[in-house]
Structures are given as C-alpha cells and as structure tokens.
NUMAR-361023 format. One record per residue: residue number from 1; x, y, z of N, C-alpha, C, O in turn. Coordinates in Angstrom, 2 decimals. Atoms other than C-alpha are relative to their C-alpha. Layout:
BEGIN
  vodo   n_east  n_north     n_up  ca_east  ca_north    ca_up   c_east  c_north     c_up   o_east  o_north     o_up
   NUM        X        Y        Z        X         Y        Z        X        Y        Z        X        Y        Z
...
// end
This chain:
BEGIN
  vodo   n_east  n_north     n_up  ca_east  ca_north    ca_up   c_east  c_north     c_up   o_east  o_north     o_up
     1     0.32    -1.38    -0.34  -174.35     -2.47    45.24    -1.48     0.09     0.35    -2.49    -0.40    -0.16
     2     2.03     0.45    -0.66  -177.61     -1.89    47.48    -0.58     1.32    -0.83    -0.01     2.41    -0.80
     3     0.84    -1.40     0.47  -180.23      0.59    45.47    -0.45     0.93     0.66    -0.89     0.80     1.81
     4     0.83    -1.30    -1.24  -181.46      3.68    46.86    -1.31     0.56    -0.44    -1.55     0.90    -1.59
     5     1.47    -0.14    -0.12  -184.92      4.43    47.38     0.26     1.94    -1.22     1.30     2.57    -1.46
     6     0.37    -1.35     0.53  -186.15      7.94    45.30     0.62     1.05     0.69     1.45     1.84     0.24
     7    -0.23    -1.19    -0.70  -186.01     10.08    48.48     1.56     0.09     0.54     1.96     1.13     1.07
     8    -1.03     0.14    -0.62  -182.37      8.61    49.44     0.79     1.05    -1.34     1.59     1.98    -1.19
     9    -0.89    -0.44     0.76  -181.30      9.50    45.95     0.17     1.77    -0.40     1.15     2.32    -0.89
    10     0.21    -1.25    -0.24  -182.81     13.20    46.24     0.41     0.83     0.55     0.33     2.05     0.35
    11    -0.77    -0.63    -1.59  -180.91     13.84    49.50     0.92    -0.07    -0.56     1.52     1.00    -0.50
    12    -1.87     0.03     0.29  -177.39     12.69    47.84    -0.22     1.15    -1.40     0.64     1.92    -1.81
    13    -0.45    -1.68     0.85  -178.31     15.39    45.14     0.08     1.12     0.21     0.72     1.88    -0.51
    14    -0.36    -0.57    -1.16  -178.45     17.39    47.47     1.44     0.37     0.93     1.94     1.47     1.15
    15    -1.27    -0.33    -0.26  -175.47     17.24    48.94     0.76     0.12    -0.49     1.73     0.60     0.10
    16    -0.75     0.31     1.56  -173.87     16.73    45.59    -0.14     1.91    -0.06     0.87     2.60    -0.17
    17     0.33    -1.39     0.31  -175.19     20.39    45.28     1.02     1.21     0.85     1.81     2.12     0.57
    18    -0.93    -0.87    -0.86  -173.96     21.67    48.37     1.66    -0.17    -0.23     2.44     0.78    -0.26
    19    -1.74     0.23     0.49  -170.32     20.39    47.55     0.27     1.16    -1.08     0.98     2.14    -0.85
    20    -0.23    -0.88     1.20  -170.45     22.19    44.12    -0.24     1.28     0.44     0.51     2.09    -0.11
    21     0.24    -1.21    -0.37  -171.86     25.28    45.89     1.05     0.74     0.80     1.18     1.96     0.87
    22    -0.91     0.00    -1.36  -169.18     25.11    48.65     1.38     0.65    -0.70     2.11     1.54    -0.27
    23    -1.00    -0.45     1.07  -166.74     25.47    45.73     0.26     1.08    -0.99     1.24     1.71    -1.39
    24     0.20    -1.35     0.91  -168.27     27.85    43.55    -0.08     1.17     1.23    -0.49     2.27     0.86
    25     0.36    -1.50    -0.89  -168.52     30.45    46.40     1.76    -0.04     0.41     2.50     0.94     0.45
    26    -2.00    -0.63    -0.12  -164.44     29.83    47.17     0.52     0.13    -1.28     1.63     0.64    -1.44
    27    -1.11    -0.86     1.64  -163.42     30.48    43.40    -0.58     0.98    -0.06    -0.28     1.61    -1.07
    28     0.68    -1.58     0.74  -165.49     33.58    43.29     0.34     0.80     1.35    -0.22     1.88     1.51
    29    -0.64    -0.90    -0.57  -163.37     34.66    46.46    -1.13     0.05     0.90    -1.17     1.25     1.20
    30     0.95    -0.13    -1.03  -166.31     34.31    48.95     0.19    -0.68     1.09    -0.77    -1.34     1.47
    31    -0.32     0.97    -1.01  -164.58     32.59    51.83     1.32    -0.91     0.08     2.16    -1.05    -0.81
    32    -1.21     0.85    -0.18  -162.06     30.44    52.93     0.09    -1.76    -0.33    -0.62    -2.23     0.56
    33    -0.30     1.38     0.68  -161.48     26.88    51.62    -1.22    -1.23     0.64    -1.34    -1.81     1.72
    34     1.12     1.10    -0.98  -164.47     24.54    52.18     0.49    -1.45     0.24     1.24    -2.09    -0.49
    35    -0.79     1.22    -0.46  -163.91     21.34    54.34    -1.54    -0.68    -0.42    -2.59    -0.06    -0.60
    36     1.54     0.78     0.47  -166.72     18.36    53.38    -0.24    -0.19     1.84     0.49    -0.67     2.71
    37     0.85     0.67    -1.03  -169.08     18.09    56.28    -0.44    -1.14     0.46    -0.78    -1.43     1.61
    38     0.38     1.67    -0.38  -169.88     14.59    56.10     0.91    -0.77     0.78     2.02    -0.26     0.65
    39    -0.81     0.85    -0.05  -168.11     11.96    57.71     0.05    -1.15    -0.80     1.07    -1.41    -1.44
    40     0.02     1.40     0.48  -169.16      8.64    56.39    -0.52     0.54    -1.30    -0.79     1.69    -1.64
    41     0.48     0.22     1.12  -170.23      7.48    53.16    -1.49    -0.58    -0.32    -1.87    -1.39     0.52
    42    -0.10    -0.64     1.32  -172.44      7.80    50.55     0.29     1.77    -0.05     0.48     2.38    -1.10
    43     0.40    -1.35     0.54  -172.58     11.64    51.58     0.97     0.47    -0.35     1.16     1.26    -1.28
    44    -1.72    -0.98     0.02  -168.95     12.50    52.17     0.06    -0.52    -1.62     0.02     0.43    -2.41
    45    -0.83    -0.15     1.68  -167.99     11.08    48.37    -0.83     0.76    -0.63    -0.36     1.51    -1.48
    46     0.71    -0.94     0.86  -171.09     12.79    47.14     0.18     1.35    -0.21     0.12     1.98    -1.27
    47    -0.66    -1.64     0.17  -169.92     16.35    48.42     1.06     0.20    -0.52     1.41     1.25    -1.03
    48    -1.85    -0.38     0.84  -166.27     15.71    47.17    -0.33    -0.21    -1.59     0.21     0.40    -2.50
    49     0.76    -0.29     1.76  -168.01     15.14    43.75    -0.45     1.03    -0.60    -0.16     1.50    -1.70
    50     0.57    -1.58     0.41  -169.99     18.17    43.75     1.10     0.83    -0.07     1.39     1.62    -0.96
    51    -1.54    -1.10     0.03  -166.75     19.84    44.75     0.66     0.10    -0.84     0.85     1.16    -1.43
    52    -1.19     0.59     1.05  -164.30     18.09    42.54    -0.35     0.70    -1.22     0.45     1.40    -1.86
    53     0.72    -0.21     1.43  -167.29     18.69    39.41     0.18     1.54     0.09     0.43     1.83    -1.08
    54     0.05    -0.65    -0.09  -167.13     22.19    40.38     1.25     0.97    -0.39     1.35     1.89    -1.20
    55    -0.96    -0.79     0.58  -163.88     23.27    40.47     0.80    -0.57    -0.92     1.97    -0.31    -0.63
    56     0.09     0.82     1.11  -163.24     21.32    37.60    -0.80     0.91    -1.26    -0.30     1.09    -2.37
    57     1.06    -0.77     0.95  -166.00     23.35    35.68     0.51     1.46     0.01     0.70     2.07    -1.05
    58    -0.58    -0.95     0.46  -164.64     26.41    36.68     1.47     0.02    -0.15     1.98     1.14    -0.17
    59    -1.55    -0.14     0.53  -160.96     25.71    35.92    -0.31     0.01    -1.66     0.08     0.82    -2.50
    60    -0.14     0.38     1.63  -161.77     24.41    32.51    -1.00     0.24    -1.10    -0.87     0.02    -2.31
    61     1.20    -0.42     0.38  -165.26     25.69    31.87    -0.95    -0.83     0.00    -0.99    -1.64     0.93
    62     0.83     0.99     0.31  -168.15     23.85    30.42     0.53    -1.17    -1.06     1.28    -0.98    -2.02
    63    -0.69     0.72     1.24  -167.49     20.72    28.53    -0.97    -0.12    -0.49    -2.08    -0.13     0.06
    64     0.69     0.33     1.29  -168.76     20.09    25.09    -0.10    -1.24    -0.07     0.76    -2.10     0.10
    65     0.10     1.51     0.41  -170.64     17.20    24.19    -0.30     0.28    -1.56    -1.13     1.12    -1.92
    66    -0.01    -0.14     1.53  -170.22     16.87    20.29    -1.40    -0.40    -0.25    -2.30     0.23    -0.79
    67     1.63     1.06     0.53  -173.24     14.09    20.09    -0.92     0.70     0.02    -1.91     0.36    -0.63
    68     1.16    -1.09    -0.27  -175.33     17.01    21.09    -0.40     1.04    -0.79    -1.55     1.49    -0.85
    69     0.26    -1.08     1.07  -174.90     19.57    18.53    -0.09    -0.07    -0.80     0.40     0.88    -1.41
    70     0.98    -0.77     0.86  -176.68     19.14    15.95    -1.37    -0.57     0.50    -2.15    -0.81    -0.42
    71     1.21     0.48    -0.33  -179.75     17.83    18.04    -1.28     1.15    -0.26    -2.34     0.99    -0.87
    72     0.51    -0.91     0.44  -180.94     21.25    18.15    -0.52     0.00    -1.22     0.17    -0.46    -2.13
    73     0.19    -0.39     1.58  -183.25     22.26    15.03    -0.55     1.47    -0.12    -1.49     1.98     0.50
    74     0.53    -1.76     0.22  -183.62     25.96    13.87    -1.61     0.09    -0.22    -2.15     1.19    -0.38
// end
C-alpha cells in the first residue's frame, strides 16, 4: 500500500466529508438521492464511506465507545 503525502490525506477527508454531507442532507429530506461524484479510486471509496458512515449514524445514532467513559473526570 503506497502512503499518502499530508495534503493527499487532507483532500480524501475531504471528500470523506462531502459523502457524509451528501447523505445527511437526503435523510433530513433535502433532495433527491446522492450519486458519488468520483469515478476512480481512492476518492470514489472515500465518498461511499462518508456516505455509508453517515447513514449508518443516522439510522442507528451515535455509537458508544465503553473504553471512553470513565476517561472523563468531574
């Protein structure tokens, strides 16, 4: 697997974003069904990730990470 520079990996969060955004604006009824813009890869799997993570998050909500709660201290 080839590494990606800083600014490569900045851009695929990025599109990672827009996927998830693409999604959250069709479950909240703002549009019609988003198609991924990309063709090739890394971006196209990155937007179907954002997507996937998205409506995923809002079907089932937020998930709980146990290991995390009691990190917090009052």
């Amino acid at each position: 697997m080839t590494r990606l520079t800083t600014e490569q990996n900045f851009l695929l969060s990025r599109v990672y974003a827009k996927g998830w955004n693409a999604a959250r604006s069709h479950a909240m009824g703002m549009g019609k069904a988003p198609v991924n813009p990309h063709a090739a890869d890394p971006e196209k799997s990155r937007w179907a990730e954002g997507h996937d993570g998205a409506l995923d998050y809002y079907r089932k909500g937020p998930k709980f990470i146990s290991h995390r709660a009691g990190a917090a201290k009052p």
